[in-house]
Backbone as CSV, one residue per row, in Angstrom:
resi,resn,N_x,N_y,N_z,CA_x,CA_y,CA_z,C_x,C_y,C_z
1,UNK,30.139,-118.179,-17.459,28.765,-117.826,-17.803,28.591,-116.311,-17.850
2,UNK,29.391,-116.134,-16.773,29.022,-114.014,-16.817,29.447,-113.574,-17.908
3,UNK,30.996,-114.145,-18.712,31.439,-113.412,-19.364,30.888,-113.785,-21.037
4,UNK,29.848,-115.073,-21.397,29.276,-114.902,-22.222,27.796,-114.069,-22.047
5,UNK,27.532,-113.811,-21.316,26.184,-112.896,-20.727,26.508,-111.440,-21.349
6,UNK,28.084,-111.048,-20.755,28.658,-109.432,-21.122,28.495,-109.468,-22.788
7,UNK,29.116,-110.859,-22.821,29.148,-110.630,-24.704,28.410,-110.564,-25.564
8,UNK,27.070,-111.398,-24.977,25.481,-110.709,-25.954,24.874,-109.724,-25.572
9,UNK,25.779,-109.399,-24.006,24.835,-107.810,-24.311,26.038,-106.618,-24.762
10,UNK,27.279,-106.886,-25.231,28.052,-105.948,-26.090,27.463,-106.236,-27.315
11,UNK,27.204,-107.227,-27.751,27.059,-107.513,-29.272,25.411,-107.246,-29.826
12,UNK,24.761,-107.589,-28.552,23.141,-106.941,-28.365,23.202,-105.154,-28.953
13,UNK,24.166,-104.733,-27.927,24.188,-103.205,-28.141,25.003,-102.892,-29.553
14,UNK,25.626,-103.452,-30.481,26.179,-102.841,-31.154,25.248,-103.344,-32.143
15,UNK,24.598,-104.474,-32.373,23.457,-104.457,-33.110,22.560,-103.644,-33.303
16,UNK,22.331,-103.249,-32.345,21.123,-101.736,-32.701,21.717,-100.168,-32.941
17,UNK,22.840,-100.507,-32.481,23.811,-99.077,-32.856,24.032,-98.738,-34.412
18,UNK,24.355,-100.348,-35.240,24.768,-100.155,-36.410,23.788,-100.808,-37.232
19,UNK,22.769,-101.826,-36.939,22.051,-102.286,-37.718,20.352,-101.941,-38.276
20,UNK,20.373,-101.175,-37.711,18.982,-100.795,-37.168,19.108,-99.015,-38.166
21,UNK,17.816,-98.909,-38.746,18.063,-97.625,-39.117,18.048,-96.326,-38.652
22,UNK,18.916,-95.138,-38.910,19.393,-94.457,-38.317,18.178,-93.417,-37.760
23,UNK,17.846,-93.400,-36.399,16.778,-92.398,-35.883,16.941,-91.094,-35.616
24,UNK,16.002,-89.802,-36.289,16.202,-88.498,-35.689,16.343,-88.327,-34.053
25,UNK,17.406,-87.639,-33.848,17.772,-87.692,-32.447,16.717,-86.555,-31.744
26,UNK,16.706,-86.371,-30.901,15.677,-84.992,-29.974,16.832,-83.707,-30.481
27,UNK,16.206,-82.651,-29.951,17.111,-81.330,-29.896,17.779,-81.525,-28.202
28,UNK,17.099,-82.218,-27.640,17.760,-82.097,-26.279,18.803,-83.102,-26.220
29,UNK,18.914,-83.767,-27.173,20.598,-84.746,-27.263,21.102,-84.327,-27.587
30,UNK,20.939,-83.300,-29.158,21.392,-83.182,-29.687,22.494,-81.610,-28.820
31,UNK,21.675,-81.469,-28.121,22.207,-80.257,-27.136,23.007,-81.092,-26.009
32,UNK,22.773,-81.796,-25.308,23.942,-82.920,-25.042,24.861,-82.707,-25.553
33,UNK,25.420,-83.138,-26.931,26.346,-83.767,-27.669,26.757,-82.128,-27.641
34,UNK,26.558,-81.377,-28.342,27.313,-79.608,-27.779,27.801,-79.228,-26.579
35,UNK,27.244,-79.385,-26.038,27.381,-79.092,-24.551,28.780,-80.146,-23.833
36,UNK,29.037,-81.068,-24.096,29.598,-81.718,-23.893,31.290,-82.057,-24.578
37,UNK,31.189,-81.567,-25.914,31.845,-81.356,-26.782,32.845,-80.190,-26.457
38,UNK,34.565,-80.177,-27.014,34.925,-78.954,-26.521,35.808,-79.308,-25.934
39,UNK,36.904,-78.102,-25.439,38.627,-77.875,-24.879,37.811,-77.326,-23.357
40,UNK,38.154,-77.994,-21.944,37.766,-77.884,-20.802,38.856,-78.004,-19.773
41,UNK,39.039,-77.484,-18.738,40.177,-77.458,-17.536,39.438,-76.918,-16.420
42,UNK,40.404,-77.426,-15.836,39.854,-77.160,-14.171,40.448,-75.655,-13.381
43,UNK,41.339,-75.375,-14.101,42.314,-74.375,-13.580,42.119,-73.186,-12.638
44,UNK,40.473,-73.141,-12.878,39.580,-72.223,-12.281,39.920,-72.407,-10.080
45,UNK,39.274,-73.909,-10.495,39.196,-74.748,-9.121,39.904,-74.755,-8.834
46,UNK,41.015,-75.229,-9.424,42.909,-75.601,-8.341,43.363,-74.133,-7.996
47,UNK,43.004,-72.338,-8.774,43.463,-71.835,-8.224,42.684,-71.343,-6.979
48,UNK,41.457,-71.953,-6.542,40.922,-71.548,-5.255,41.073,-72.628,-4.619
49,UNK,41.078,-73.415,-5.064,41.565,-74.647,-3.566,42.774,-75.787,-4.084
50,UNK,43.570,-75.589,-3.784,45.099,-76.343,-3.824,45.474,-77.866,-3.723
51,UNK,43.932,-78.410,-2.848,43.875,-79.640,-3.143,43.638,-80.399,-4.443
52,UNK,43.180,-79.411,-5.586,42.688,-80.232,-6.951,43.795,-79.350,-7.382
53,UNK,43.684,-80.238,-8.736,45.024,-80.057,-9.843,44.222,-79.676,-10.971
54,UNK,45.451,-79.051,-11.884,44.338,-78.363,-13.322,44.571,-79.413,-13.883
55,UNK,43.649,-79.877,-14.469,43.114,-81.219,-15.283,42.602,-80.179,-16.417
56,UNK,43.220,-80.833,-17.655,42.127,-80.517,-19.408,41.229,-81.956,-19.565
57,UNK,40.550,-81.198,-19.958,39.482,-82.403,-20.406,39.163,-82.157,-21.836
58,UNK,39.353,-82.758,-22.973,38.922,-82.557,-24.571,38.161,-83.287,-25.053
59,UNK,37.023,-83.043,-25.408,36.224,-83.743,-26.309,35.215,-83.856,-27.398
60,UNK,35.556,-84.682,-28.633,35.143,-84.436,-29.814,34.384,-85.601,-30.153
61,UNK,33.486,-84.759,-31.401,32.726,-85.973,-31.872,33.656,-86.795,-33.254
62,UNK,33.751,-88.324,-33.051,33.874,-89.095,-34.159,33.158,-89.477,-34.932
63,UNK,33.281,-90.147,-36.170,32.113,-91.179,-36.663,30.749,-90.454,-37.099
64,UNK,30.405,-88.814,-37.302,29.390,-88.345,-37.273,28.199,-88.745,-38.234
65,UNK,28.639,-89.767,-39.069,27.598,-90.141,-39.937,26.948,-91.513,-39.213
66,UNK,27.739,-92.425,-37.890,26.671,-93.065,-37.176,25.774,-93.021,-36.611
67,UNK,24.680,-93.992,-37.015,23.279,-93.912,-36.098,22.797,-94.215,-35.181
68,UNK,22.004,-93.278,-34.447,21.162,-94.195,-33.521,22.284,-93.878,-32.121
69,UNK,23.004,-92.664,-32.380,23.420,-92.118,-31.564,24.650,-91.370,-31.800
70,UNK,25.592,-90.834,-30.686,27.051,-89.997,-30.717,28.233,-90.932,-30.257
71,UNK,29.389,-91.092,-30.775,30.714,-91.131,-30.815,31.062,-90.436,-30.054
72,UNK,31.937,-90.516,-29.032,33.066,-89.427,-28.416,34.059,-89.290,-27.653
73,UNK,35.472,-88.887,-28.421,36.923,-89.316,-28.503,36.671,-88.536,-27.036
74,UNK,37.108,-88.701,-26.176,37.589,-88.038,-24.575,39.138,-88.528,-24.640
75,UNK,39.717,-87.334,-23.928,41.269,-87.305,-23.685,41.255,-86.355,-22.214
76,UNK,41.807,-86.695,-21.218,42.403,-85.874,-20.093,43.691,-86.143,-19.795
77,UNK,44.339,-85.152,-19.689,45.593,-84.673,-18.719,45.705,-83.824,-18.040
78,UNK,47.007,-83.664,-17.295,47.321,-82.422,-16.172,47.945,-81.453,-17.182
79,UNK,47.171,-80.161,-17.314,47.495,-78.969,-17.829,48.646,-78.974,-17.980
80,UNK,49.800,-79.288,-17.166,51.510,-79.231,-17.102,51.935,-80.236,-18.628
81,UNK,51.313,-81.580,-19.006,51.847,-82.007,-19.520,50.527,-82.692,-20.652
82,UNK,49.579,-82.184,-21.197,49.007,-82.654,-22.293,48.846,-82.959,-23.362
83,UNK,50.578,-83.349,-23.946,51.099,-84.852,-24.986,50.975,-85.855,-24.122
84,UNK,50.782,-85.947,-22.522,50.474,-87.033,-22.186,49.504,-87.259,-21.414
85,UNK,48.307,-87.796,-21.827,47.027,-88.432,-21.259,47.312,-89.007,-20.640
86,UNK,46.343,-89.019,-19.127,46.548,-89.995,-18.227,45.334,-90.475,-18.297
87,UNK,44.009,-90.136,-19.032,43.226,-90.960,-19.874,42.308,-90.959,-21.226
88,UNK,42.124,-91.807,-21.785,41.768,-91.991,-23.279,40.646,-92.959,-23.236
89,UNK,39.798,-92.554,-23.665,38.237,-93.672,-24.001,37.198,-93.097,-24.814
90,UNK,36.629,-93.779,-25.398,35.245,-93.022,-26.239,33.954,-93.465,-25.967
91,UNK,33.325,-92.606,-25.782,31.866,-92.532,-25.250,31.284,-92.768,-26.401
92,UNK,29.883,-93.534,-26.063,28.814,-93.819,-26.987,27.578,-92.952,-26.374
93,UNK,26.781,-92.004,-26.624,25.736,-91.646,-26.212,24.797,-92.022,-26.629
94,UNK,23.554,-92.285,-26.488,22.252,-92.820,-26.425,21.436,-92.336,-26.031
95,UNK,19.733,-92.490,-26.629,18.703,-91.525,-26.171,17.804,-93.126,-25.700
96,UNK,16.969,-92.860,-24.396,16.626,-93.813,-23.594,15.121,-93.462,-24.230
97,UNK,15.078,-92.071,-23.350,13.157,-91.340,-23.932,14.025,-89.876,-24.052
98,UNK,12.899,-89.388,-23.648,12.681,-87.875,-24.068,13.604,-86.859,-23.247
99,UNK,13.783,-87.443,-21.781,14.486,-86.845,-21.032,15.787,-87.858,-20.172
100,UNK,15.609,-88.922,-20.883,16.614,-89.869,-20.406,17.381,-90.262,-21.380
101,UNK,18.637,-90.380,-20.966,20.012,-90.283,-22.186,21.464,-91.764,-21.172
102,UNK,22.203,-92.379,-22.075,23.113,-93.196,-21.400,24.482,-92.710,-22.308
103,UNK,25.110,-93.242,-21.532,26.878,-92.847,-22.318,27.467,-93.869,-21.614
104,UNK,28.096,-95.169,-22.637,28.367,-96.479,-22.460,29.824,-96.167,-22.635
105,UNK,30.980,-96.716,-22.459,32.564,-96.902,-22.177,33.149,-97.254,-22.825
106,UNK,34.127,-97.289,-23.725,34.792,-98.200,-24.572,36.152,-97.890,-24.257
107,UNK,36.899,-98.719,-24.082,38.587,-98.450,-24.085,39.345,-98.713,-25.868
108,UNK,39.727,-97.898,-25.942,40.731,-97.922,-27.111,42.200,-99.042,-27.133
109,UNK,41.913,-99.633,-28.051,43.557,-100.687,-28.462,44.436,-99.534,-28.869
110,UNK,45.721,-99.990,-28.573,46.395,-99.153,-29.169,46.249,-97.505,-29.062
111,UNK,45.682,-97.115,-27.986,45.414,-96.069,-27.724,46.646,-94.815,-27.405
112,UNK,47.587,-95.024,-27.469,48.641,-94.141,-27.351,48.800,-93.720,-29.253
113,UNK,48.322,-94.439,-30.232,48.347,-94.017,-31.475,47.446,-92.882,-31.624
114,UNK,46.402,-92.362,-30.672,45.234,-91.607,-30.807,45.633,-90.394,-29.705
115,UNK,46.652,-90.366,-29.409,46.926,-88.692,-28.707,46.908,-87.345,-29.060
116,UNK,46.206,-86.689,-28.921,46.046,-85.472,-29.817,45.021,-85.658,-30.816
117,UNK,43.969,-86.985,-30.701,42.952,-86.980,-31.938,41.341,-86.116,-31.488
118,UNK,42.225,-85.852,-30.526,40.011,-84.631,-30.225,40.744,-83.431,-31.161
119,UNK,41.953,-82.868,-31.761,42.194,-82.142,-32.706,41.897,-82.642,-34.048
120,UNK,42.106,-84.142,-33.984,42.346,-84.546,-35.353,41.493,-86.030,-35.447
121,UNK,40.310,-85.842,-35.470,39.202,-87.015,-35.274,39.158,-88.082,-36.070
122,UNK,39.868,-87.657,-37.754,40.119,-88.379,-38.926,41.047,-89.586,-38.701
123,UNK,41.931,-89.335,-37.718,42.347,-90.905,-36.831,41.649,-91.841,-36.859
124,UNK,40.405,-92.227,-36.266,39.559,-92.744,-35.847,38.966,-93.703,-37.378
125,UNK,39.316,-92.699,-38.514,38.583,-93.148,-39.667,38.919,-94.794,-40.386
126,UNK,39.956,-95.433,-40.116,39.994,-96.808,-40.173,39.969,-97.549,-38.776
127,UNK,39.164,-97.259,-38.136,38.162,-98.154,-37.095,37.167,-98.149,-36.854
128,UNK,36.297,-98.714,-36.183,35.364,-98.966,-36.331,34.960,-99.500,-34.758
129,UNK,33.106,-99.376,-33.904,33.027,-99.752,-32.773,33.348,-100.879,-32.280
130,UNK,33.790,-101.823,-33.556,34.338,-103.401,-33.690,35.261,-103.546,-33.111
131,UNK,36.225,-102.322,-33.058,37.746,-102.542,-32.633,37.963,-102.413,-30.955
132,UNK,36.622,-101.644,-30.764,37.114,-101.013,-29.434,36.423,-101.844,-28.289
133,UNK,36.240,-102.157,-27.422,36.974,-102.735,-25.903,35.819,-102.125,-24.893
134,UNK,34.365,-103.163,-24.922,33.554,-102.179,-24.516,33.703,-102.716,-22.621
135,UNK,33.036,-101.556,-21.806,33.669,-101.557,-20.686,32.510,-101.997,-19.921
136,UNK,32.062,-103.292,-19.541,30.734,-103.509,-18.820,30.852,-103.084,-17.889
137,UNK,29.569,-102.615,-16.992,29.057,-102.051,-16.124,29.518,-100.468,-15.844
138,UNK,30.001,-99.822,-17.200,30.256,-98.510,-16.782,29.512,-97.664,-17.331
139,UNK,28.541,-97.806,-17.749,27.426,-97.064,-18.535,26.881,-95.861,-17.337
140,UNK,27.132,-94.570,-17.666,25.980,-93.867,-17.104,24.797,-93.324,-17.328
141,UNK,24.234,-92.983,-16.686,22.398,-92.896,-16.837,21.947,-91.454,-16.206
142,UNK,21.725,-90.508,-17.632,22.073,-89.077,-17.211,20.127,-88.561,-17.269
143,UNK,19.434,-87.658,-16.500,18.208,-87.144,-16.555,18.511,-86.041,-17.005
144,UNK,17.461,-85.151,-17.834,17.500,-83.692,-18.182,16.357,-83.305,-17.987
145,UNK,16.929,-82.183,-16.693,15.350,-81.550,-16.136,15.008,-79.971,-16.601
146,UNK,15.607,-79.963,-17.595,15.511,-78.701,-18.625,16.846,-77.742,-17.799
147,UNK,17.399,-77.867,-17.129,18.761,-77.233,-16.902,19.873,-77.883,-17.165
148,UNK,20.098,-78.452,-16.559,21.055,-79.768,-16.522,21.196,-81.612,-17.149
149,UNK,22.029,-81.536,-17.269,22.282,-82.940,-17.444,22.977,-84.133,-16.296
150,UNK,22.060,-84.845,-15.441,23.301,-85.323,-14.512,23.045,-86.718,-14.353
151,UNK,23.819,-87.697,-14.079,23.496,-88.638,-13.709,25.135,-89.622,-13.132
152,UNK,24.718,-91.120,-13.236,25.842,-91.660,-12.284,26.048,-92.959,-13.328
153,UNK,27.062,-93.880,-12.553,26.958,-94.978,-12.922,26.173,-95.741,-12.054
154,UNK,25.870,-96.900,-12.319,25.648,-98.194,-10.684,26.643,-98.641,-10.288
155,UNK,26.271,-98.848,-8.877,27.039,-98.965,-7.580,27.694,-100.163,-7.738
156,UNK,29.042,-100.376,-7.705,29.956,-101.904,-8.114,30.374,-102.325,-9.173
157,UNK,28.996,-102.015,-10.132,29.542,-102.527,-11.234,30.480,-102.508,-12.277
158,UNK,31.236,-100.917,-12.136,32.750,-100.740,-13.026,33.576,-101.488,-12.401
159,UNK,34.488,-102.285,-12.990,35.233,-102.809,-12.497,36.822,-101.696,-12.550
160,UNK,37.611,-101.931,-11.301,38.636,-100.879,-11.648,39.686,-101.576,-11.220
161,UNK,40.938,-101.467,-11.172,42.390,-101.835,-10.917,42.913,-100.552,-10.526
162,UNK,42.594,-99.384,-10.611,43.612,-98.393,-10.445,43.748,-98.200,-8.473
163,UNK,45.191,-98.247,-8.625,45.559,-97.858,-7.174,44.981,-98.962,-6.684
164,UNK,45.255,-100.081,-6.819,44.885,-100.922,-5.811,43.168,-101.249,-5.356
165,UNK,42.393,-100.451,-6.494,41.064,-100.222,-6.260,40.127,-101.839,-6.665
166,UNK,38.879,-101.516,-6.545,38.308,-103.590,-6.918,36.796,-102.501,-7.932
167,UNK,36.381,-101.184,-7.658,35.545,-100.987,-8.572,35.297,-99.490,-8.432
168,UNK,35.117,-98.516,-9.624,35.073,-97.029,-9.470,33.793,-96.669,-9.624
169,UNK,33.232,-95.428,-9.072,31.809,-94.771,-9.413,32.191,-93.402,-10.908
170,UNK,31.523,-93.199,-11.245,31.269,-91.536,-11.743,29.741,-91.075,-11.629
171,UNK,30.469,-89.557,-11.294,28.862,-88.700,-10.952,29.175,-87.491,-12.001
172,UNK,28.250,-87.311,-12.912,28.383,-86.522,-13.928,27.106,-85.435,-14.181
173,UNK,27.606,-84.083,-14.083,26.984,-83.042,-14.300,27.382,-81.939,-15.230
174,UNK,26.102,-81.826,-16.618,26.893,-81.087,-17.897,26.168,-79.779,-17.752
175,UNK,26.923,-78.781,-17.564,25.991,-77.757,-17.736,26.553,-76.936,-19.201
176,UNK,25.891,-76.047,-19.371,26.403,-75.243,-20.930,27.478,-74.717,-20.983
177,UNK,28.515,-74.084,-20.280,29.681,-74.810,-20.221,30.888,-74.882,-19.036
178,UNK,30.268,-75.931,-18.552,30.720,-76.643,-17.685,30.793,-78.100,-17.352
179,UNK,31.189,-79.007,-16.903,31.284,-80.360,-16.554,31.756,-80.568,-15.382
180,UNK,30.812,-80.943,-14.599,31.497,-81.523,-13.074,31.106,-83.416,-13.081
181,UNK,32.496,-83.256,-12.666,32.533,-85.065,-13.025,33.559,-85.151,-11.402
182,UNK,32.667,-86.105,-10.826,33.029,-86.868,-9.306,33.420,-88.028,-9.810
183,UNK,34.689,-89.100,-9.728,35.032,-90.375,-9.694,35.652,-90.460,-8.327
184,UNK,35.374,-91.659,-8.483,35.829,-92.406,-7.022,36.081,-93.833,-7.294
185,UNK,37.048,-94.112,-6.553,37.739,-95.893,-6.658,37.361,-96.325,-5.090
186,UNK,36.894,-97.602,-4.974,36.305,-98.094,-4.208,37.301,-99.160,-3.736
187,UNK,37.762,-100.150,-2.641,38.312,-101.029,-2.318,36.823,-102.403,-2.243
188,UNK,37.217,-103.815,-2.075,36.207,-104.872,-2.318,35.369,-104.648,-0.884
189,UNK,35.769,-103.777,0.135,34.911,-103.284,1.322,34.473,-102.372,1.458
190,UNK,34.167,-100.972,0.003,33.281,-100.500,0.012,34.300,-99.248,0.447
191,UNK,35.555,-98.819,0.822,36.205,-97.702,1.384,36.778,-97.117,0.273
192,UNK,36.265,-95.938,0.283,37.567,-94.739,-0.606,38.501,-94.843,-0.756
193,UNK,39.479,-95.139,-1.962,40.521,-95.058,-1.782,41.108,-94.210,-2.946
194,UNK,40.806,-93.784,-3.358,40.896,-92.572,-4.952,40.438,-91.554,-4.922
195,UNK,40.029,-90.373,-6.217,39.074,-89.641,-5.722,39.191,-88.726,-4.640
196,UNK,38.242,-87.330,-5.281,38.323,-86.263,-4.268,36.746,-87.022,-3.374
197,UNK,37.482,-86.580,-2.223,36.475,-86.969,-1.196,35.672,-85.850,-0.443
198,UNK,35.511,-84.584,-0.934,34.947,-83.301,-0.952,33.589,-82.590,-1.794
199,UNK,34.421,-82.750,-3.263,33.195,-82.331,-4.059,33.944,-82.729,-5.819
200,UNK,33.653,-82.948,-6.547,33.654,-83.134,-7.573,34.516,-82.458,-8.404
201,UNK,35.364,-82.711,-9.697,36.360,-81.366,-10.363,35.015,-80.792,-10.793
202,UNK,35.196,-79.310,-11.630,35.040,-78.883,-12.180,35.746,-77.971,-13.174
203,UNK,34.947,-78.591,-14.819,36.087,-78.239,-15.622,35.389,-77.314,-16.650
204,UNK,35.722,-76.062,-16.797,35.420,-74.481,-17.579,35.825,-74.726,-18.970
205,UNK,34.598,-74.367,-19.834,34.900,-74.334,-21.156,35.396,-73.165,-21.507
């Protein structure tokens, strides 16, 4: 029953993504989608504290003629080795109201064919949101209080496998150029087991 529930509300959401006609976005999404966009690393952070690692973070817009919101190819690796992602997914952004915005999950098939595509976005051009692998309960829910952009996911509901984990959080903060993004992997009793348990990366445009 749950998992036909997930499927009318993936197929709910892509109905209004693609069927529905295409709406002028705000300037404050549209400043989102900039702000967010872009070649990012942490390198700053790992050289003042040794516990974090330089992480790149890249991300571009796809699909720019879809409506009713933003596309966006994300790629991270460790600065040492970025032909190889240790992750790949594309964001959907969304305008809620005026000052409320969401960015929904999708995992990529075949996603090792798309390495190096926040250079080269034209990849993307024989697929479609049809193809991709949407990720229930990982949607975050960002406020803009005329500085910032921040918001989280809900509590449980990503489901995760990594490291032995049962479900992950993200805490996401965009500033003009900057991105501080907190994840954390959770065990089915609620304990840390991933994740900086300090303060969040932060990654310098």
């Amino acid at each position: 029953m749950k998992k036909i529930i997930s499927l009318n509300v993936f197929l709910f959401s892509l109905f209004f993504q693609y069927n529905l006609s295409a709406q002028e976005t705000s300037a404050d999404f549209d400043q989102m989608v900039e702000w967010m966009t872009g070649e990012f690393n942490s390198a700053e952070q790992a050289k003042n504290d040794t516990s974090y690692k330089n992480f790149t973070l890249k991300m571009t817009q796809i699909w720019p003629d879809a409506p009713n919101g933003a596309w966006i190819y994300v790629e991270q690796a460790l600065a040492s080795t970025p032909a190889k992602p240790y992750s790949q997914r594309i964001y959907f952004l969304s305008e809620i109201n005026d000052s409320q915005f969401s960015s929904d999950v999708y995992a990529i098939p075949g996603e090792e064919k798309f390495v190096g595509a926040w250079k080269s976005p034209e990849k993307f051009e024989g697929m479609t949101a049809f193809d991709l692998k949407y990720q229930n309960g990982c949607t975050a829910f960002l406020d803009y209080d005329g500085f910032q952009y921040a918001g989280v996911t809900n509590e449980g509901t990503c489901k995760s496998n990594l490291n032995g984990s049962d479900y992950s959080t993200s805490q996401i903060m965009l500033l003009p150029n900057e991105i501080r993004i907190w994840e954390k992997g959770f065990d089915t009793d609620g304990n840390q087991i991933w994740g900086s348990t300090e303060a969040p990366y932060s990654f310098k445009k």
